[in-house]
C-alpha positions in Angstrom: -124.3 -127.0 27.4 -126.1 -125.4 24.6 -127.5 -121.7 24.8 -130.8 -122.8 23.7 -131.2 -125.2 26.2 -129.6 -123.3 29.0 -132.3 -120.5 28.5 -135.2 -123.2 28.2 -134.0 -124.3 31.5 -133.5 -120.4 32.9 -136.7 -119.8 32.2 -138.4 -123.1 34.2 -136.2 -122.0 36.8 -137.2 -118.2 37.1 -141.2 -119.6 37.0 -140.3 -122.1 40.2 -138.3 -119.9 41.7 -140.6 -119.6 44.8 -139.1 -122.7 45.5 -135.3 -123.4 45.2 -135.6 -127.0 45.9 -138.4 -127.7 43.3 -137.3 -125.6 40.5 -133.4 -127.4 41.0 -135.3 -130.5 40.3 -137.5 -129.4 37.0 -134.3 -128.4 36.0 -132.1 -131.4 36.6 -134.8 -133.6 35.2 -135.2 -131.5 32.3 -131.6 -131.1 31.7 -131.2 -134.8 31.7 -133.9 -135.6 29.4 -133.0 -133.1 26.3 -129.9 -134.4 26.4 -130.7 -138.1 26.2 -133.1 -136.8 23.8 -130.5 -135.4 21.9 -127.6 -138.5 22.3 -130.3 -141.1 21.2 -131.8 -139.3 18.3 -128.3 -138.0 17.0 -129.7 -134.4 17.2 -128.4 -131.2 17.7 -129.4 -128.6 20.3 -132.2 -126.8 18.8 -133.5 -129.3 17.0 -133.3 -131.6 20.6 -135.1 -128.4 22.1 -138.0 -128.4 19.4 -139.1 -131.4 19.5 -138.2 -131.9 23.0 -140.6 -128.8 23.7 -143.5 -130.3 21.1 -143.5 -133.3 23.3 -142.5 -132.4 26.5 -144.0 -128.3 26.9 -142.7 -125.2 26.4 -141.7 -123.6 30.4 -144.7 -122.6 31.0 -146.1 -126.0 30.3 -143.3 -128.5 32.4 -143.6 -125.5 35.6 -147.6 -125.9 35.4 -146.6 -129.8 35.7 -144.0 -129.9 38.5 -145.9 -127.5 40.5 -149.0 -129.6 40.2 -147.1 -132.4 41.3 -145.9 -130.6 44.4 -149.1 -129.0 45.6 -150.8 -131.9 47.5 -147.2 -132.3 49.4 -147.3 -128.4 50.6 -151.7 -128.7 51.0 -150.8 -131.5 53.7 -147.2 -129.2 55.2 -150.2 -125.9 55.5 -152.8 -128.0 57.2 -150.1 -129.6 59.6 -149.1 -126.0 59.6 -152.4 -124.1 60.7 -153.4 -127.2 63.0 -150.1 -126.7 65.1 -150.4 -123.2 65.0 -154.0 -123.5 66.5 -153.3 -125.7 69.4 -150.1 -123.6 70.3 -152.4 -120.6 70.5 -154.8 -122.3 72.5 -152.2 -123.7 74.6 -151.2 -120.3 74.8 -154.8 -119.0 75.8 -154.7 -121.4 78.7 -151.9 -120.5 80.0 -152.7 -116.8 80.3 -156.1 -117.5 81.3 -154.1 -119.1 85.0 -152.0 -116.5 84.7 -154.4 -113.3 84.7 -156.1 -115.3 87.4 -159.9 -113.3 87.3 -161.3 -111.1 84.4 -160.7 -107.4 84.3 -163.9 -106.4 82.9 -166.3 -107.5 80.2 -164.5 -106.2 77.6 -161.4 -108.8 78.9 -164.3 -111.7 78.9 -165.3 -110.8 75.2 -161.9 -111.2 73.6 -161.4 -114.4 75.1 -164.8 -115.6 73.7 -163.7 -114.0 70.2 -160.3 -115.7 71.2 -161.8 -119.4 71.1 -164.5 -118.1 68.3 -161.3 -117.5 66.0 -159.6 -120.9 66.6 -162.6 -122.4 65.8 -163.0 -120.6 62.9 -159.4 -121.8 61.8 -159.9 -124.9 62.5 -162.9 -125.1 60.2 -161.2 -123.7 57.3 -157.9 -125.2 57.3 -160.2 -128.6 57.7 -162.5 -127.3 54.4 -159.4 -126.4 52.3 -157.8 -129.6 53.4 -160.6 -131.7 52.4 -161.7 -129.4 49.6 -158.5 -130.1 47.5 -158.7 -134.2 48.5 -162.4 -134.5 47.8 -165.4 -133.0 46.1 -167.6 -131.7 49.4 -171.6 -131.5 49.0 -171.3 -128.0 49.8 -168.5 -126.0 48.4 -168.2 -123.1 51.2 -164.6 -121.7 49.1 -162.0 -122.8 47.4 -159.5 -124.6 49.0 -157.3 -122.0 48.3 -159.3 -119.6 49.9 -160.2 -121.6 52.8 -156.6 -121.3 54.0 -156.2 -117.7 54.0 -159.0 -117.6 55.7 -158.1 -119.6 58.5 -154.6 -117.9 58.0 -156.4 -114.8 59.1 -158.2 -116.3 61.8 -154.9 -117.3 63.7 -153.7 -113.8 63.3 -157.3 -112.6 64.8 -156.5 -115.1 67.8 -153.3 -113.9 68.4 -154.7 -110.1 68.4 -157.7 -110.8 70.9 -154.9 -113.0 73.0 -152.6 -109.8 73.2 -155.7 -107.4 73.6 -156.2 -109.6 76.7 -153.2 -109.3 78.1 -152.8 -105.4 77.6 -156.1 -105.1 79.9 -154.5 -107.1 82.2 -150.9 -105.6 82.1 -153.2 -102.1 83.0 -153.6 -103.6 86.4 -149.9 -103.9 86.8 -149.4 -108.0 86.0 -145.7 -108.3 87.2 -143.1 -111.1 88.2 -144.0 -114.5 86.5 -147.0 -114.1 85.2 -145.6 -111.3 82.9 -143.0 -113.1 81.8 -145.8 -115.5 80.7 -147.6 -113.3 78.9 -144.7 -111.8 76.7 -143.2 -115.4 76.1 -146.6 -116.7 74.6 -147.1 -113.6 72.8 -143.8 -113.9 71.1 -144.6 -117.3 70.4 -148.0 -117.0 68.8 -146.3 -113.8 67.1 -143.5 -116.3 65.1 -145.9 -118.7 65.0 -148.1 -116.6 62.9 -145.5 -115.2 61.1 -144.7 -118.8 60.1 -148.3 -119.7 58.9 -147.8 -116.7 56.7 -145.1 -117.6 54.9 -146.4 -121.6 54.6 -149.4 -120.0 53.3 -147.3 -117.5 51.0 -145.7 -120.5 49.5 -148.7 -123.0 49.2 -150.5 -119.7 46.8 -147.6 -119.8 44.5 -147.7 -123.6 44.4 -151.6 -123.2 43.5 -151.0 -119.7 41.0 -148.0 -121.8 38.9 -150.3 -124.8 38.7 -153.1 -123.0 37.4 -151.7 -120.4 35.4 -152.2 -120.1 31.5 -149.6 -121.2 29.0 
């Protein structure tokens, strides 16, 4: 392979790079069609690359593409995302709520109110960035893009009012089972958020590469 080309084909690489599997694709595609390209027209590799590149895009142009193409796929894997996310933290509050068995104080009643408040909230903007990107709304609340970090952050809230919770109640000594409830659901909501993070993470790059300037 030519030097020319293998730096064209570096360089989608290094602007996909947030994900391995997308930017191995650009490239094999790519790779495929300069050399066809070349083999048909009789050409050699710089002048394959040129007008490969006049056609086709400079980097900047075929990683804008590929990402685009990819974004609705990781839109529906961060809504399935945050939607699983919710219900295991609500499955989560349940189970705690059985567990602590009567409420500590007022203080331990408020978080669980701000507890459901935040799934709620989550649930409304994973549903407004899902449906934001799909369709044009009547009333545009955010950007999809927004939407999701939003509801991103309202997990994380969730999970902080749901541990708050079981702090008060650990202060009047929760032991045996219902402990080991408490720190397995913790830990779970705790990955789980972690998790939605990183989905999220991902899903920005998808929607910075797609939207960036050439």
């Amino acid at each position: 392979m030519s030097q020319l080309i293998q730096e064209y084909l570096l360089s989608i690489e290094r602007k996909l790079d947030f994900d391995s599997g997308l930017a191995l694709r650009a490239r094999e595609d790519v790779e495929e069609y300069l050399h066809e390209f070349a083999a048909d027209r009789h050409l050699g590799a710089q002048d394959a690359v040129q007008l490969a590149i006049a056609g086709f895009g400079d980097s900047d142009s075929v990683a804008r593409q590929y990402a685009a193409s990819g974004l609705g796929r990781q839109i529906s894997q961060t809504w399935l995302t945050l939607i699983l996310a919710m219900a295991g933290a609500f499955a989560a509050m349940r189970l705690r709520a059985m567990t602590f068995g009567v409420e500590v104080n007022e203080l331990f009643s408020a978080l669980l109110w701000l507890d459901r408040f935040a799934l709620a909230t989550c649930l409304c903007f994973a549903a407004i960035g899902r449906l934001g990107f799909s369709f044009r709304l009547p009333l545009q609340v955010c950007s999809p893009r927004t939407a999701f970090r939003i509801a991103m952050l309202a997990i994380a809230c969730s999970v902080a009012f749901g541990l708050s919770r079981a702090a008060l109640a650990n202060a009047v000594n929760l032991t045996g089972w219902p402990a080991l409830i408490v720190i397995a659901t913790a830990a779970a909501e705790i990955i789980a958020v972690a998790f939605v993070g990183i989905r999220v993470r991902k899903m920005d790059r998808y929607f910075f590469r797609a939207s960036a300037a050439g």
